[in-house]
Structure formats: structure tokens, C-alpha cells
N, C-alpha and C positions, 0 to 999 in steps of 0.2 A: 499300845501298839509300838513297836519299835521301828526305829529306825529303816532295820533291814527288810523288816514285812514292808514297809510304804513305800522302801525304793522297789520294792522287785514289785509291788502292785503297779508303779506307774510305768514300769519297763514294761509289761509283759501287757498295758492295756494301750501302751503306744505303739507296739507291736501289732497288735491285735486292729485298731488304727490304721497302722500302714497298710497292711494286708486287704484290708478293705479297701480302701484307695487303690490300690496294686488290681484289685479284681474290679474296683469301677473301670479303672483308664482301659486295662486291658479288652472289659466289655463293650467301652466306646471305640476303642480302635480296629475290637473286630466285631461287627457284627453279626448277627445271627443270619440273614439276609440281603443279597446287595441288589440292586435295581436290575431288571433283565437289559437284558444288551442287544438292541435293535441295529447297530450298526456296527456288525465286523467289517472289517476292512475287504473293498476288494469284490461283495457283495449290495445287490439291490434287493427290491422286493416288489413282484407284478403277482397280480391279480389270479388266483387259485381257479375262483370256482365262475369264469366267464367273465360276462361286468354287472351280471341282478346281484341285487342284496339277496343273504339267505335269509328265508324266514324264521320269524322264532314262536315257537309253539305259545299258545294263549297269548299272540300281541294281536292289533289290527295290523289289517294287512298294508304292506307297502303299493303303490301303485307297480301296475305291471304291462304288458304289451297285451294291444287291444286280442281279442284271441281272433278275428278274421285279418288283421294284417301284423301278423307275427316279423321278427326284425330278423333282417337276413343282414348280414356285415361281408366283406369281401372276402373273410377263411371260408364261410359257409359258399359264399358262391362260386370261388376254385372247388371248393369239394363238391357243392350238387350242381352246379349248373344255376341254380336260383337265381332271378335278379334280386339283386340288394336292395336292399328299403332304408326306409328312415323311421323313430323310434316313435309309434301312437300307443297313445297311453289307454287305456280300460278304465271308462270314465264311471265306471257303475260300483267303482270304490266305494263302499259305505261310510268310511273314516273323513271324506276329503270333501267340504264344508263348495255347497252350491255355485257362490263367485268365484270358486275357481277352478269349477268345473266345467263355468261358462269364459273362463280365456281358456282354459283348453279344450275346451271342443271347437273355438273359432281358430283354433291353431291346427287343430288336427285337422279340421278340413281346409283348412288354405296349403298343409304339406296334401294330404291327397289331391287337391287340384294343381298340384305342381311346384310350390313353392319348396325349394330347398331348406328344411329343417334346422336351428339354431343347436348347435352343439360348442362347446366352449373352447376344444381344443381345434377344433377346425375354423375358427375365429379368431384365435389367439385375445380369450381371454381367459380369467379365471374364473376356475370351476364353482368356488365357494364350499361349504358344510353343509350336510354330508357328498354333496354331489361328489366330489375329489375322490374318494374310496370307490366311483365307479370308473373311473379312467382306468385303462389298463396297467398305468406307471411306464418303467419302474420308478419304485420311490427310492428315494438314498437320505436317510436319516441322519442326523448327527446329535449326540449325547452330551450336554455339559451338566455342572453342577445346579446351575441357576435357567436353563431351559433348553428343550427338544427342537432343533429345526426337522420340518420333513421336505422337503425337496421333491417336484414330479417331473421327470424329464422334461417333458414339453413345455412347460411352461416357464421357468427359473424362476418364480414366485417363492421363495423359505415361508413354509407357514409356521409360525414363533408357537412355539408353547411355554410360556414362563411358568416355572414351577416354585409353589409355594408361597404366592401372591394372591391376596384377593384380587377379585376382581375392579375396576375404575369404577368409579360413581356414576357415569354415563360415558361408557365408549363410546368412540365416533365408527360407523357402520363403515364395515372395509369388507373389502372381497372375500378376506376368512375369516375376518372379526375380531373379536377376543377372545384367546386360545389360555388358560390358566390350568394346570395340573401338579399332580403332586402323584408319589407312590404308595400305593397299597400291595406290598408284599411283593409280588412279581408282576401284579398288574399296573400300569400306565394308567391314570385316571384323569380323561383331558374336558372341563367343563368348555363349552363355545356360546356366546351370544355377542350381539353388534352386527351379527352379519348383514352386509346391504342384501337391500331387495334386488338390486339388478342379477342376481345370482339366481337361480332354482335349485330346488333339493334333491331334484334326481335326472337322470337325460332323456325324462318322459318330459320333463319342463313344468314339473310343478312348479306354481309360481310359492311365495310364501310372505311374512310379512316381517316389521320388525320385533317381533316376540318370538320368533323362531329361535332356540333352543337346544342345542345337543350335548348332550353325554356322551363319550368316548369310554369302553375300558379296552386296552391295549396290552396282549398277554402273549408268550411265545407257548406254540403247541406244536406236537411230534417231534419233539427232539429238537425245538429249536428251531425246524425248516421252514413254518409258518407262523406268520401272524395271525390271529384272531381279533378281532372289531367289533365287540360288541356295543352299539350304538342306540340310543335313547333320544326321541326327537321328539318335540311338544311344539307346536305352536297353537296358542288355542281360539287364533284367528281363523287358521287353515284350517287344522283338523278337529274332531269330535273329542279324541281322546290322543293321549301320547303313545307313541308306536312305537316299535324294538326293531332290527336287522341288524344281521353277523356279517363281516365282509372277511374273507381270508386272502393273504395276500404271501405267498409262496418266496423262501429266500432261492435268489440265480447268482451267478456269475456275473457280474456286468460292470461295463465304469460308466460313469455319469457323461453322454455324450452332448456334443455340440447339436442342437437343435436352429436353426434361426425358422423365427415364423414372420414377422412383420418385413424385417429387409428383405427388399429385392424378390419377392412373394410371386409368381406366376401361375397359380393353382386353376383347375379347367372351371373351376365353378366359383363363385364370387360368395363366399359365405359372411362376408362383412368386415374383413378386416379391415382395421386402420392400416392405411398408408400413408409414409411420411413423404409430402410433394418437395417439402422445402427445404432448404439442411437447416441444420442447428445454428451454423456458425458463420 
């Protein structure tokens, strides 16, 4: 073999070398895909289809309002006249496991006999998983490389989603828990466990335990104007089987307003909030 064949065989295969490299870096710098984008500037996102979860065809069902005392909120009552009520759950759930059928039906009739109803935002506390996707919002999200904050006006709680982390060896049980996700294509995929028990899963007050369990996938639908929540909740303390609901949550106009709940609080009806008697300083 000569000389000139082996130079021009090493030129043209280091060539051929480069070029590949050239089409790796390229493929890494742009990808095929980039993560949907929950947080334009400028924009919030409240709640689409009311504050129930949607149903999802073949899951058990989610708890729902008793059907003799259906929940009337203060829109419904400027629009009919209706007195407003407070949220009784339809305790004839077949999914939702006896002891905690039995604190809530001691809860349902002490709000039918008059007691004022425990809701988290009329308490100023936090909502918890999944309870939080029935708040009206709005939410204001923010996007980094290494994790999702979501933000609910009322509350100023950020609930963390680190992304691309396992999960801790034993979380310590917090109001949202431990929020880990990652992306699959255009979907958000947010796992949650840790949640304390002082929380419920929905504003009927289910109560739940520490095995409680959610899947998150989080995906933009119609062009972008809504979000979609498709939700997976196991606890196999509470319920028979693990159950599914869709929550959409509509993109507005909005900026993230000043809320105060605890300061200086006058509200007509005493729903349990903490009040601070003594200063800090």
C-alpha cells in the first residue's frame, strides 16, 4: 500500500469522524423536543371546569356532593337566589374504605347541625395533594432547569417539584410532601408522597393516611390555553383501589396579587385561623 492511499485513508476517515461529532453536538444542542412552557409571562392559570375533579372513564369514582344537599357557593347564589351551603360528601362511595366513612359522616352531620365547615383556604392553611387542583387559583408557575415551583394565590405556599431526583429515603410529611418529576415529551410527570395527614384529598374532607400517593401528568391542551391534570391517587389505607381524575385549569390574564389571611383578619365567621396575639419582636 503506498504512502498516498494511507494518508488519504486517514484523512477522509477523520473527516468522516468529525462529521459525526458535528451531527452529535448539533443533535444535543438542539433537540427534537423542549419541555412545555407553563409559565408565560404576564399570565395565570384558574380552574376550567368549576372546582370537581373530571371523571375518567374505567377509574372508581372520586367522592362527590351528597345528591340531597348539593353545594351552592356565593356565584350560584347572586345567580338563583339559593342559600349557600357548605361541601357533604356522598358517603355511599364504594371505593372509600369504612373508618373513613365514619369521620365523615360525623363531620357531615355536625356541618348540617350548624357547624361551619373546615376548608383550607378560608383557614389559611394549606391545601395539600390533590386537594390544591380544587382551589379555584389562580396558579403562577415558574420553570427552572432543576425544579417547577407552583404558586396559589391565596396561600404563598411554592410547592417544589425537583426534577430528576429520586425520591428521599423517608420524607418528613409536609403540607405538599415530596413533589419529584421529570419530563416525558410534552407531559410534566410529577410523583408526590410524604404528605401529612392534617391535609384531606378533596373539599369533601376526605380524610387519608400516610401512604397516600399521587401521580401528576401535566400537559398543555387547545393551543396551549389549558392545562390538563391527569391525576392518579392510591392510598390503600383509604381506598379499595387507586383512582384517576382530570383537573383543567384555563390560561387568564393576571399578576400575582397581595393576599394577607392571617394579619389583622376580621372575617364574619371564625373558621379557625391562627392569630398572632403577641409580636415577634
Amino acid at each position: 500500500m503506498s504512502k498516498f492511499v494511507s494518508t488519504t485513508r486517514l484523512l477522509v476517515g477523520s473527516a468522516a469522524l468529525l462529521a459525526m461529532a458535528a451531527f452529535v453536538a448539533c443533535t444535543a444542542e438542539q433537540p427534537a423536543w423542549s419541555p412545555p412552557d407553563f409559565s408565560p409571562i404576564g399570565m395565570g392559570w384558574e380552574g376550567a371546569n368549576g372546582l370537581e375533579f373530571i371523571a375518567v372513564p374505567g377509574s372508581p369514582p372520586a367522592v362527590t356532593a351528597h345528591p340531597d344537599h348539593p353545594y351552592i357557593n356565593n356565584a350560584i347564589y347572586r345567580r338563583t337566589g339559593q342559600q349557600p351551603t357548605f361541601h357533604i360528601a356522598d358517603l355511599t362511595n364504594p371505593n372509600l374504605k369504612q373508618w373513613a366513612k365514619d369521620i365523615m359522616q360525623k363531620d357531615n352531620d355536625e356541618v348540617l347541625a350548624g357547624k361551619i365547615a373546615y376548608m383550607p383556604g378560608q383557614s389559611c392553611k394549606h391545601w395539600g395533594v390533590p386537594a390544591v387542583m380544587q382551589s379555584g387559583g389562580p396558579f403562577f408557575i415558574l420553570q427552572t432547569p432543576t425544579e417547577v415551583l407552583i404558586i396559589e394565590e391565596g396561600e404563598r405556599l411554592a410547592r417544589h417539584i425537583y426534577l430528576n431526583v429520586p425520591h428521599s429515603a423517608n420524607p418528613k410529611p409536609s403540607w405538599y410532601g415530596e413533589s419529584v418529576g421529570h419530563y416525558e415529551g410534552d407531559t410534566l410527570v410529577v410523583d408526590t408522597i410524604g404528605i401529612t395527614t392534617e391535609t384531606f384529598v378533596d373539599f369533601f374532607r376526605t380524610p387519608h393516611t400516610e401512604k397516600l400517593h399521587v401521580v401528576e401528568r401535566w400537559r398543555l391542551i387547545d393551543d396551549g390555553k389549558q392545562i390538563e391534570v391527569h391525576m392518579t391517587i392510591d392510598d390503600p389505607d383509604t381506598y379499595y383501589q387507586p383512582w384517576q381524575a382530570i383537573r383543567r385549569l384555563e390560561r387568564t390574564v393576571t399578576e400575582l396579587g397581595e393576599n394577607i389571611c392571617r394579619e389583622g383578619n376580621f372575617r364574619l365567621f371564625d373558621y379557625g385561623i391562627p392569630i398572632d396575639e403577641t409580636p415577634d419582636f
